[in-house]
N, C-alpha and C positions, 0 to 999 in steps of 0.2 A: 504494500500500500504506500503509494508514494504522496510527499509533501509536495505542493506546489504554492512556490511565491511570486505574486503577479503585481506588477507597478502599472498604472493604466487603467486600472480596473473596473471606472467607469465612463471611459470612451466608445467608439462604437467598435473597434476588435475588443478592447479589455471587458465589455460587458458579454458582451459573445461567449468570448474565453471563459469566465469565470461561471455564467452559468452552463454549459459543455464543462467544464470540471467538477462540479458541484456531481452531474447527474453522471460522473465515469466512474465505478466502480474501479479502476488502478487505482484511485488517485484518494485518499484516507484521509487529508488536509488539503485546504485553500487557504492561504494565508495571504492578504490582501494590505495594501499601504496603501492609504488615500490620506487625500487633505480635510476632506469631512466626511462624515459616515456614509457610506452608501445608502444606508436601509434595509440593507439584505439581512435576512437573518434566515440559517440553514447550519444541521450540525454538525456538517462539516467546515463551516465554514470561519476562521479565525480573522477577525477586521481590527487596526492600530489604525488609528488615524495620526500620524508624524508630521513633523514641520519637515519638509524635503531642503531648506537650507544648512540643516542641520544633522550630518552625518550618526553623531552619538544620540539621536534621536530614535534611532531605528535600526543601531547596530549589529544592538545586543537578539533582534529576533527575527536578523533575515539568515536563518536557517532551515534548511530542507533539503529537494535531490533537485530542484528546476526552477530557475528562474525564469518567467516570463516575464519581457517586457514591450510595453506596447503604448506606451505613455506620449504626449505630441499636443502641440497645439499648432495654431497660425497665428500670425503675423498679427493679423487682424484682431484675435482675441486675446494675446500679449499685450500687445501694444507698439513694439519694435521689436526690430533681428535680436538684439542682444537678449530683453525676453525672453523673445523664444528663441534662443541657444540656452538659456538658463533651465528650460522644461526640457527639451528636444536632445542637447549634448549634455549637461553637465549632473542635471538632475538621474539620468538616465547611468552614467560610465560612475557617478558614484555610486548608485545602487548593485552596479556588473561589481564597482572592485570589491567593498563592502560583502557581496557573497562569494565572493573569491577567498577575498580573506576569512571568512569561516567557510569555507568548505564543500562549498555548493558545486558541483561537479557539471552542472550541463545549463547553458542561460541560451533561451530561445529568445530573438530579436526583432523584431519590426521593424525595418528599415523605409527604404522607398527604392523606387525606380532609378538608375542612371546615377544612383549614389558613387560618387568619389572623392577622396580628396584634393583633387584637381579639376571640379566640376565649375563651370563661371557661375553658376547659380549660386544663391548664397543657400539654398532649400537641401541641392541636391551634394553639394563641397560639407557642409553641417554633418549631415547624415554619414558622408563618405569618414567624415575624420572621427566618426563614432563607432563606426565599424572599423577603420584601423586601428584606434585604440582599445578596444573591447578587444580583439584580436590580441591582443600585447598581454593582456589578460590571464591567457593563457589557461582560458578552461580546458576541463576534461575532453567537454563537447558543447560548441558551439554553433549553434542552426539561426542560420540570416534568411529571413523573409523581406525578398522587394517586392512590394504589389506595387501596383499603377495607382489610377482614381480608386480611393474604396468609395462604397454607396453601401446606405441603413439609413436607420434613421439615429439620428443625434440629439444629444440633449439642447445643442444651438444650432440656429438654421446658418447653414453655408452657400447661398446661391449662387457663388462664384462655381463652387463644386458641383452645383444640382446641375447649371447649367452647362458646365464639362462634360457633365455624364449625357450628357443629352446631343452633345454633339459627337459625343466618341461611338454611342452606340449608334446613330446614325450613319457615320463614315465607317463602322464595324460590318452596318450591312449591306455596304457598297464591296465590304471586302480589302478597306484600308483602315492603318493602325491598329491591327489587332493582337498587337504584342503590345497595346499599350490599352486594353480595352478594361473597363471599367472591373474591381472584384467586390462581393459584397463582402462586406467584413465577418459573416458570420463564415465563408472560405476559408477566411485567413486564420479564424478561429480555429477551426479543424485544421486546418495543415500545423499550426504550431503543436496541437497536443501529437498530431501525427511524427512532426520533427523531433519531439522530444524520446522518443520508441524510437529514435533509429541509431542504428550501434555502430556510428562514422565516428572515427576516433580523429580524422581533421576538419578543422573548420568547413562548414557546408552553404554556398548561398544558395538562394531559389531564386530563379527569378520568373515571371509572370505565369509559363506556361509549366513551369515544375510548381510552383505552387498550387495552382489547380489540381496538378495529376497526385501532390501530395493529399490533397486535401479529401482525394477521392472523388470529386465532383467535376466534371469537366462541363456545367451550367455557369455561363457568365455573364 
């Protein structure tokens, strides 16, 4: 029966995530970090509500077998880049080292698309230099999820996004950009608990069309 610790975990993969964990029988704990309480209540499930600036905040009980992370905002609901570097990079690589350093063996990751650290995007170079350094890390096992556009529904409306999705699935059924076509996040949900079962002993990324096929669902 394994523990799982999830950052994110009331976004739209992290909500996803966390109920598909609640209801999988491997999985014995859900041990969840948010900024305020979710409202869940289930008995498997363990909820800390931590201040994320504050590392000895949440030390002492990010221990388990799997980190998931899937934590992220925008620009727009930051405020600025540096913001959101503060939720997207920093908040995020101190949680990876924090279960590093006690012992957590396998951190499944959410990434994005075209992530590098030599991306001109300031979205997609962010991402790239969190997956280099999570890399540095040196888990056990490490599983990188790039999706595309995710679509659900969210606790704030993003129209910038709604209307993305709406032009990608239309040029999807023209038969273009469909390595960049929209995933829903409860996909990505499933392909992370599936990442997390898999016994690759070097770092793994997915990207759009192995995500699907991980996820078991090739619906997109």
């Amino acid at each position: 029966m394994r523990t799982a610790l999830v950052i994110g975990a009331t976004g739209l993969v992290g909500s996803c995530l966390v109920s598909r964990l609640l209801e999988d029988d491997r999985f014995g704990r859900v041990v969840i970090f948010t900024r305020r309480s979710s409202g869940l209540k289930h008995e498997k499930l363990e909820e800390h509500v931590v201040d994320f600036d504050s590392s000895e905040d949440y030390q002492a009980f990010v221990k388990g077998d799997i980190l998931f992370s899937a934590l992220g905002t925008t620009i727009k609901t930051a405020g600025s880049k540096a913001a959101q570097s503060l939720v997207d990079y920093t908040y995020q690589y101190r949680f990876a080292r924090a279960a590093r350093e006690n012992g957590v063996p396998c951190h499944v990751l959410v990434s994005s698309a075209h992530a590098s650290p030599k991306a001109r995007s300031f979205y997609s170079r962010m991402k790239g230099e969190l997956e280099r350094d999570i890399r540095l890390l040196n888990f056990k096992q490490l599983h990188i999820l790039q999706p595309s556009l995710l679509e659900g529904e969210r606790p704030e409306k993003r129209a910038g996004e709604r209307l993305g999705g709406i032009l990608l699935h239309f040029l999807n059924r023209l038969g273009l950009f469909n390595r960049y076509r929209p995933v829903k996040g409860d996909i990505v949900a499933g392909a992370m608990i599936n990442a997390s079962f898999s016994s690759s002993a070097s770092p793994r990324v997915y990207e759009l069309d192995e995500l699907f096929k991980l996820a078991g669902n090739m619906a997109g």
